[in-house]
N, C-alpha and C positions, 0 to 999 in steps of 0.2 A: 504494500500500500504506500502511494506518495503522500510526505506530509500534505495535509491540507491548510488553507488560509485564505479568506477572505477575498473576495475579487481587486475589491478596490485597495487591498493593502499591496503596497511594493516589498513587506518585511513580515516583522514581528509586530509593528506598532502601527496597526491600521485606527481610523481614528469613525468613529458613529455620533452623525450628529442629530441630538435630540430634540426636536421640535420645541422653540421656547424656554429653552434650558441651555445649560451652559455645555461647551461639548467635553463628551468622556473621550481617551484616549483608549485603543480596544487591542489588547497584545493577547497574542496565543506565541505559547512556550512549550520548545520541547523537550525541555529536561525541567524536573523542578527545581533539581541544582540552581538553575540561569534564574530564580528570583529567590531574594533575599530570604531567606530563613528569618529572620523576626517580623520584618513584613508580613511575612503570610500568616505567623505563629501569633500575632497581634490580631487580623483577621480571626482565626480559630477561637484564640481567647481562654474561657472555661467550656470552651464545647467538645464533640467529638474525640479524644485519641488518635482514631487513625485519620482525618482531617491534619493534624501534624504534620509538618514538613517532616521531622526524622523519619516515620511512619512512610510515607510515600517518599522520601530520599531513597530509603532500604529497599521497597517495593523494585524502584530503578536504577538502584547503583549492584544491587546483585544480577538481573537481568530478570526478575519474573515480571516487571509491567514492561515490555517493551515494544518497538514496530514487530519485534522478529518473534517475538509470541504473541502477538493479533493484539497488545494494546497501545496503540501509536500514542503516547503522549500527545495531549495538542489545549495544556493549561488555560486558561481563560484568564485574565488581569484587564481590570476597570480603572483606569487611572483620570483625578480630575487635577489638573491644575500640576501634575506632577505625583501625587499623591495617591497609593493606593486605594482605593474606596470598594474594593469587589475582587472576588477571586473564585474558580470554580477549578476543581478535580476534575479534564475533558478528557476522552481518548477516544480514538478512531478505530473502531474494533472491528477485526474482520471474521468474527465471528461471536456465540452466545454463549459462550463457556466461562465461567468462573463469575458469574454475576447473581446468579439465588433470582432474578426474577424472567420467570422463562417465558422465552419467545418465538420458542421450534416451531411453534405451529403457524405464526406469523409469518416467518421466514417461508416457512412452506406454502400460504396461501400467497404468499408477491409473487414464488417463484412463478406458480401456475396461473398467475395473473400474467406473467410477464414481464414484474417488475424486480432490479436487481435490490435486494434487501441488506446486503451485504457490501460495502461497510454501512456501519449506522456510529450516530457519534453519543458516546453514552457518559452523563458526568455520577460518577461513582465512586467507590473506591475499591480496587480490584481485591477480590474473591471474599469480600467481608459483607454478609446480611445484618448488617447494624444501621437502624435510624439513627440520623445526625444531619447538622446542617449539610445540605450541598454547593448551596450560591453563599458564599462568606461574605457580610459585611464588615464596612469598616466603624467601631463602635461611635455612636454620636451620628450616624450617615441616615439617609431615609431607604432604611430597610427594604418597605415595599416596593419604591421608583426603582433602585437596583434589581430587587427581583426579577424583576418585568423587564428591566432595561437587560439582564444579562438573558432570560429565556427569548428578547425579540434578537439577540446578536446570535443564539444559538440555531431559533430559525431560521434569521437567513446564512447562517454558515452552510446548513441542512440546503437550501434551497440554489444558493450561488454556487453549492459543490457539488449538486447533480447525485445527492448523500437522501437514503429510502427515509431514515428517521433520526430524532432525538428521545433517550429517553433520559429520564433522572432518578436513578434511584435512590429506596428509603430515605425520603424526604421530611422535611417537616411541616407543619401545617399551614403556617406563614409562605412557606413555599409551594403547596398546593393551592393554595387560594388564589394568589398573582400570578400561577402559573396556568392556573384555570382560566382565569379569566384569558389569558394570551391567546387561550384555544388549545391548552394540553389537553390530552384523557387522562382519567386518575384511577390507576389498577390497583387494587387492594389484596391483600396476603393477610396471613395469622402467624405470629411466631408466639409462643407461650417463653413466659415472664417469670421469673420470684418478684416480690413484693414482701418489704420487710415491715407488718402491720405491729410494728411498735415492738417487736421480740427482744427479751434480755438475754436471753439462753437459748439452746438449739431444744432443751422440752418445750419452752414456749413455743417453739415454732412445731412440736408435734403434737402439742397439746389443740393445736387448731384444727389436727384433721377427727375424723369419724374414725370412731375407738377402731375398726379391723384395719383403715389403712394405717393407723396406729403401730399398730402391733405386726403388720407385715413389716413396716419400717425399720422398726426395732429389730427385729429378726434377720434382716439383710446386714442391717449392722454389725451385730454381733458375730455374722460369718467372718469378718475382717478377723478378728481376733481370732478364733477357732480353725481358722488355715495359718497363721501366724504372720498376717500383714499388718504393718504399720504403714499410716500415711501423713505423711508433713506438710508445710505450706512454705514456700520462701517466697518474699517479693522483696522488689527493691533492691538496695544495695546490700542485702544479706543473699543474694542470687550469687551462686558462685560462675564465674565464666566459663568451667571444666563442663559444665551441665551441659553447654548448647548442641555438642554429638549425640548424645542421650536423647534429650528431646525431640532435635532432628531423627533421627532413629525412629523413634516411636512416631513421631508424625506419619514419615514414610513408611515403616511396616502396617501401621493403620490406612491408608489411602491405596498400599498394594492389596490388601486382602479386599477391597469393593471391586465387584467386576464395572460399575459406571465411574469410579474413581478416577482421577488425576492428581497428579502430581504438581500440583503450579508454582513450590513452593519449595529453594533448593536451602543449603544449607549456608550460603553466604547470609540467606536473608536473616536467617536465623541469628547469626553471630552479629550483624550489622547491628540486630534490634540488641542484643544484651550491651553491648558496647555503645549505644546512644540513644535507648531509648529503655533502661533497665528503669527507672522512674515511676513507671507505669505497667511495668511487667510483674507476674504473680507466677508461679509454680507451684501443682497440686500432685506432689510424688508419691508414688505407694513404694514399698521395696519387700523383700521377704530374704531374709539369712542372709541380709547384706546389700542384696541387689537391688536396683530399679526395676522394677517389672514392668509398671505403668505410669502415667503421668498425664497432665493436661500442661498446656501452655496457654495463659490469660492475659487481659490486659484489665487495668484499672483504675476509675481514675473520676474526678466531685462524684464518690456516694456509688457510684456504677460497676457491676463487675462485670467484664466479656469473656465468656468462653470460648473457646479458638480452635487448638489443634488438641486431640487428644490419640492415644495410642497407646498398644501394651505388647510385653513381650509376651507372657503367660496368658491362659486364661484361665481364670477365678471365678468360684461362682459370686455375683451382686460385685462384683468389684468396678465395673463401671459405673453403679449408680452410685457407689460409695466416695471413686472417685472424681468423677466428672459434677456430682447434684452435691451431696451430704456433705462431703468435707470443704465444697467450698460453700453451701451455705453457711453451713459453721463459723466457716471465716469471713463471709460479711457480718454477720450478726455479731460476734466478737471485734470487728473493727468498724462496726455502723455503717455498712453499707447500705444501702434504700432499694437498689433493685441490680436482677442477676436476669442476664439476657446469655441463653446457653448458646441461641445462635437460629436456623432452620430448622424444622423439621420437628417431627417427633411428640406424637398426639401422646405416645407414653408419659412424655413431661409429664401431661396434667394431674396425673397418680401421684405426684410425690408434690403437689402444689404450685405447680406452675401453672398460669392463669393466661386465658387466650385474650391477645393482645391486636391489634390493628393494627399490618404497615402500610405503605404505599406508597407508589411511584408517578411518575406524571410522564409521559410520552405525545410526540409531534409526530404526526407520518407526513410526510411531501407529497403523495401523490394521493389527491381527496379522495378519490376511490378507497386506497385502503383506510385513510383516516376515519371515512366514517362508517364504511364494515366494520373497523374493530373496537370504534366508540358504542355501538351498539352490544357487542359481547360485550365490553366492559362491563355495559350496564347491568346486564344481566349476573355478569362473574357477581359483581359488587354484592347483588342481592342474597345472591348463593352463601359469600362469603359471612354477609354479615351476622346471618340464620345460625352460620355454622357457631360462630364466635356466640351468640348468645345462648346455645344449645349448653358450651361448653361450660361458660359461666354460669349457666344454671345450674348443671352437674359438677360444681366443682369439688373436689374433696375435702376443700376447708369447709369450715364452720363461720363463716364468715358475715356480717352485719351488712344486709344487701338490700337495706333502705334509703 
């Protein structure tokens, strides 16, 4: 795929100007290296983790977001007057892998249309299903006008580049609203949550389900001990650097045994993060007669914890749910954290109190034909989706005050 950019720019720094208003200067970048690191990280704020510059540095300076693995960087920077005011996570992807909101079917109905669906320009963050801001403002800026102003630069990058679509994934609400209005569609998903409803202890937190899931709980636990595993937590600067082969390991031997598995994720990336981005990094190790068998690899960061990469060498019985759910709930509740997003997937969650949650993304198609075929499923997903969500909430396992 050949970089993309703007018709009327000769460079990087094409400039859009806004009816009545003062004009933005409009740069697409293709390394995130080539913009400031505090700049951007000022943008970010208290938001996101992997919004981070080191986060997405490590992504591209190991080679897993790149042109030559389908994710062409092509950064978005709003500048007024000199001045950062806007930033977006953009890539030119030449294909639907590694993104959690799928669009095979889409792709398949342009092709049979006729139309090439392939590249599409997607602002994201590669292979992570985490809501967070996607269009960054600058703090003090007007929010909304930037929204609009970066989803109308992203249309017609879509439209001057002969590109099937734009989508933006797990957004936030402020960002589907101005993005609505521009004329996105807004597709909806379900990821199930923890939510820490006030717990001082991890009984409190069992204490809220119905006495049998109770006591199966208790029971999975207790196998930990009765096979002779111990499981720890390191984050931060108590992370030792020896660890990132281990983890890498386990990542990888976990992603080989899926037959739809991929690998996106090599073991630079890994080392890049413990060496600049250990901050916010947590580790949930199991071991037995010394060993590591199992582990997860987290991120964390205001009140939030993200599950990520998980893997093991052995297999245990309940040792996944011990370690991947229990011992890091434990450790939010022990260090107050407010909510635990395990990641995709996985209606099991809801058994051990994970609560069905609402994401969503917002997408442009260029060619109206598709646009309004699959603003119509949309509609329909939506309804499907939201039945589902409230089915689950009703049946939740907690014991929960649902007035």
């Amino acid at each position: 795929m050949r970089p993309m950019a703007p018709k009327s720019s000769a460079g990087a720094d094409s400039r859009a100007e806004t009816p009545g208003q003062d004009p933005f200067a409009v740069e697409i970048h293709h390394r995130i290296a080539d913009i400031g690191r505090e700049a951007w990280d000022t943008l970010v704020d208290g938001g996101s983790p992997f919004l981070e510059w080191d986060w997405l540095h490590a992504l591209e300076e190991s080679g897993c977001a790149t042109r030559e693995t389908g994710w062409g960087p092509h950064h978005v920077v709003v500048r007024l007057e000199g001045r950062i005011v806007a930033a977006c996570p953009l890539y030119l992807k030449g294909h639907s892998q590694g993104e959690f909101v799928f669009d095979h079917q889409w792709a398949h109905a342009a092709r049979q249309a006729g139309i090439e669906y392939y590249p599409k320009l997607l602002v994201a963050v590669p292979f992570t299903p985490a809501t967070g801001c996607r269009i960054l403002t600058a703090p003090g800026a007007d929010r909304p006008q930037l929204i609009r102003l970066v989803g109308g630069v992203l249309m017609k990058l879509c439209v001057e580049n002969g590109i099937s679509s734009v989508h933006v994934n797990f957004c936030l609400p402020d960002e589907i609203e101005a993005l609505g209005d521009a004329g996105y569609h807004r597709r909806s998903g379900i990821q199930y949550q923890w939510e820490n409803h006030g717990y001082e202890t991890f009984e409190d937190y069992l204490g809220m389900f119905r006495s049998k899931r109770r006591n199966k709980i208790r029971r999975e636990i207790r196998e930990m001990a009765d096979q002779g595993i111990d499981i720890r937590v390191v984050a931060g600067d108590d992370i030792d650097d020896g660890l990132v082969p281990t983890l890498y390991r386990l990542y990888k031997n976990h992603i080989e045994k899926l037959y739809w598995g991929n690998l996106y994720l090599n073991e630079a990336f890994f080392e890049h993060l413990v060496q600049h981005f250990k901050r916010n990094l947590c580790f949930v190790l199991a071991s037995r007669e010394g060993r590591v068998i199992a582990g997860t690899f987290n991120v964390q960061k205001n009140g939030v914890f993200y599950g990520r990469y998980w893997g093991t060498f052995e297999e245990w019985r309940y040792l996944h749910f011990n370690v991947c759910y229990y011992s890091a709930i434990d450790h939010c509740i022990r260090n107050g954290i407010q909510r635990f997003e395990p990641g995709a997937g996985g209606d099991f969650k809801q058994l051990r109190g994970f609560e069905p949650r609402i994401t969503n993304s917002m997408h442009f198609l260029h060619p109206p034909v598709l646009h309004e075929a699959i603003g119509g499923y949309l509609r329909n997903e939506r309804e499907h989706i939201s039945r589902t969500a409230e089915w689950y909430q009703a049946n939740s396992q907690l014991k929960l005050d649902r007035k």
